[in-house]
N, C-alpha and C positions, 0 to 999 in steps of 0.2 A: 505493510502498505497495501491498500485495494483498490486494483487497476480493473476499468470498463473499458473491453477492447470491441470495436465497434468496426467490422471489417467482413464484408462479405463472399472473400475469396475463403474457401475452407482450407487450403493448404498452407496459407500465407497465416491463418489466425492460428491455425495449430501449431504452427512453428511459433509463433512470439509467443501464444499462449505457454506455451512448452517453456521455453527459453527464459521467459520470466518469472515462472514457478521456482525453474531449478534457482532463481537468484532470488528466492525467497518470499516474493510477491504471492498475493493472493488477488486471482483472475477472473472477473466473469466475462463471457462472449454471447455477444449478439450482430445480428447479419443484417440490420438494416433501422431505419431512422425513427418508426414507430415504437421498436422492443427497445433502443435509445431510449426514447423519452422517457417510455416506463418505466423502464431499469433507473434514470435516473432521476425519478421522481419516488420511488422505494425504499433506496440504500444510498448509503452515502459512501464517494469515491475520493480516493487523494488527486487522480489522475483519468482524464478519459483519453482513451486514444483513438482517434474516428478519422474517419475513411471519408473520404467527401463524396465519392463514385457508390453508393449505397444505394438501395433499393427503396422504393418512394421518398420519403422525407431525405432529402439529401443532406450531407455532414455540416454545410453552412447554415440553413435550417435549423437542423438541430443545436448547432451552435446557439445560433442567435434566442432560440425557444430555453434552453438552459440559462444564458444570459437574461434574460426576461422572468426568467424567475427569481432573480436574487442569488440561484446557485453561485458560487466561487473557485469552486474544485478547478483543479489545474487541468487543461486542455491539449493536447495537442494535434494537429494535423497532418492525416497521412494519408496520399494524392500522388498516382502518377503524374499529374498537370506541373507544371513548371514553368510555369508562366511569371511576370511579374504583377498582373490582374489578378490572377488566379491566388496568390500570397497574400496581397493586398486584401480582398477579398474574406478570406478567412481570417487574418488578424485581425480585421473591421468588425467583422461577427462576432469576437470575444475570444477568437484561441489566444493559446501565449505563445505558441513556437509550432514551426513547418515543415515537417518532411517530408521529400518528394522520393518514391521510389523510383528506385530499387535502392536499400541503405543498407550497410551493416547493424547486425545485433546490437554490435559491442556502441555503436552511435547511440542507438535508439537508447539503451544504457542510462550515456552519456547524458542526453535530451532529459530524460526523465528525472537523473538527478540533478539537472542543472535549476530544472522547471520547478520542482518540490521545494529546493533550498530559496528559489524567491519569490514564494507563494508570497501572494501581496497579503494576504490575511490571515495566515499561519506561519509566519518565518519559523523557521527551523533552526538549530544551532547543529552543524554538524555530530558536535560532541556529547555524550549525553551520561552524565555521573546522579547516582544515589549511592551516596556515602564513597565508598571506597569501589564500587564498581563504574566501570567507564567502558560506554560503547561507543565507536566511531562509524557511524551512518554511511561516511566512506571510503574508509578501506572493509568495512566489515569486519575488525577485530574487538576481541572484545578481551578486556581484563579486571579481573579483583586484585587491586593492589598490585604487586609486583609479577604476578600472577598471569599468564595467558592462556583462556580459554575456549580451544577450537568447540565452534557450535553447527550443525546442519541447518539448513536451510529454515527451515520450518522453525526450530527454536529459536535462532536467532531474532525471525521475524516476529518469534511470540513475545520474547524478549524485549523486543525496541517498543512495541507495542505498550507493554507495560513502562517502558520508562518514558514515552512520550509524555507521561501524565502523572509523573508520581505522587501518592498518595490516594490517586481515584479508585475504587474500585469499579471492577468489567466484571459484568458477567459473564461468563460461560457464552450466551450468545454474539455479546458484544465481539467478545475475543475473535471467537470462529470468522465472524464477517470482517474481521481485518485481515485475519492469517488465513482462511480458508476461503477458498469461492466457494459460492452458495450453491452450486451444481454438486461438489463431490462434497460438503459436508453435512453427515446426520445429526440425528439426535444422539449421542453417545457418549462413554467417558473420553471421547479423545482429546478432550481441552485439559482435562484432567489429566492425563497419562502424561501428555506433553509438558505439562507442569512440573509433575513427578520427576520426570527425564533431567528438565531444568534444575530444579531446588538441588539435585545430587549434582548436578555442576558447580552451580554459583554458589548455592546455601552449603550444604554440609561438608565441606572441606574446612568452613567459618565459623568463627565463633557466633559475628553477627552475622541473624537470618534478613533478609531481606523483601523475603516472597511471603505473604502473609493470606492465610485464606482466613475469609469473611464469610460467614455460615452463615448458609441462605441465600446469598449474593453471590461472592464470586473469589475474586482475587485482585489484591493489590500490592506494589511494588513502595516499598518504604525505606527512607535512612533512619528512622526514629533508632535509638538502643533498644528498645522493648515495642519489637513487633512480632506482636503475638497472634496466635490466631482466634478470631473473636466470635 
């Protein structure tokens, strides 16, 4: 999942930046209402998380400017204000949910997977199976068959990735920009190696492979019996 965190305190974004990496999210940051826009006029986000006390263009602005484009992507706001204008306000602009600092982590968490599961234009099913594999979104376990397979952060998220959509294939770029923020990742085999990593989890303990590379393209996730690599 790729979260735009939009907050121009640097100790307060370093810490969620941090915090939602290690739970497997993939982060870009920016400090104020303009690199907003841009950023998300760019790339595409599941989730913004923005700060309304920002520098020029302020987080209801930008709200309202995202909203006016058509974007959909999930919202949320975060505001030392606690007002009940001030809520108002920003749910009028188009957020879906509001928090007022100082919150716990484990909230912010909480918010984000509440906000994701009723996206009004991507409903989500918590559960996510191709063939005999099954990932739960939220406890973050994942199994083949009878089978439980502890995964790092990062796989995992490569992982949901691909079963978001099974049968599509993602390139290499695609991938990076959901699992990786665009700040720390290059041009290299590391979408590749992270694969590698994975196939020796899920695929070859298996008779049936799963992970299927598409030469030239990229990689896709199948139940087909005969997923080969093409």
């Amino acid at each position: 999942m790729r979260v735009l965190l939009v907050e121009d305190e640097t100790s307060l974004s370093r810490y969620i930046k941090k915090g939602l990496e290690e739970e497997g999210y993939a982060v870009d940051t920016v400090t104020n209402g303009k690199e907003a826009l841009s950023a998300t006029n760019t790339a595409t986000y599941d989730i913004v998380l923005l700060d309304i006390m920002i520098p020029g263009i302020n987080g209801i602005e930008v709200c309202k400017h995202i909203r006016a484009r058509g974007q959909s992507f999930s919202i949320l706001m975060l505001t030392a204000r606690d007002s009940i204008d001030d809520r108002i306000n920003g749910l009028d602009a188009g957020a879906d949910d509001y928090m007022v600092k100082p919150f716990a982590f484990e909230e912010l968490l909480a918010r984000i997977r509440a906000i994701t599961r009723r996206s009004r234009d991507t409903p989500r099913s918590p559960m996510l199976m191709v063939a005999d594999l099954c990932l739960d979104t939220i406890t973050k376990k994942v199994k083949r068959g009878t089978i439980s397979i502890v995964l790092p952060a990062k796989e995992y998220a490569l992982l949901e990735c691909l079963m978001r959509e099974p049968e599509r294939v993602f390139t290499r770029q695609q991938i990076a920009e959901r699992v990786w923020d665009s700040d720390s990742f290059t041009e290299s085999n590391v979408v590749d190696v992270y694969i590698r990593n994975l196939r020796r989890k899920i695929d070859d303990p298996f008779s049936q492979k799963l992970i299927a590379t598409v030469r030239g393209l990229g990689y896709r996730i199948s139940g087909r019996e005969r997923n080969e690599t093409v």
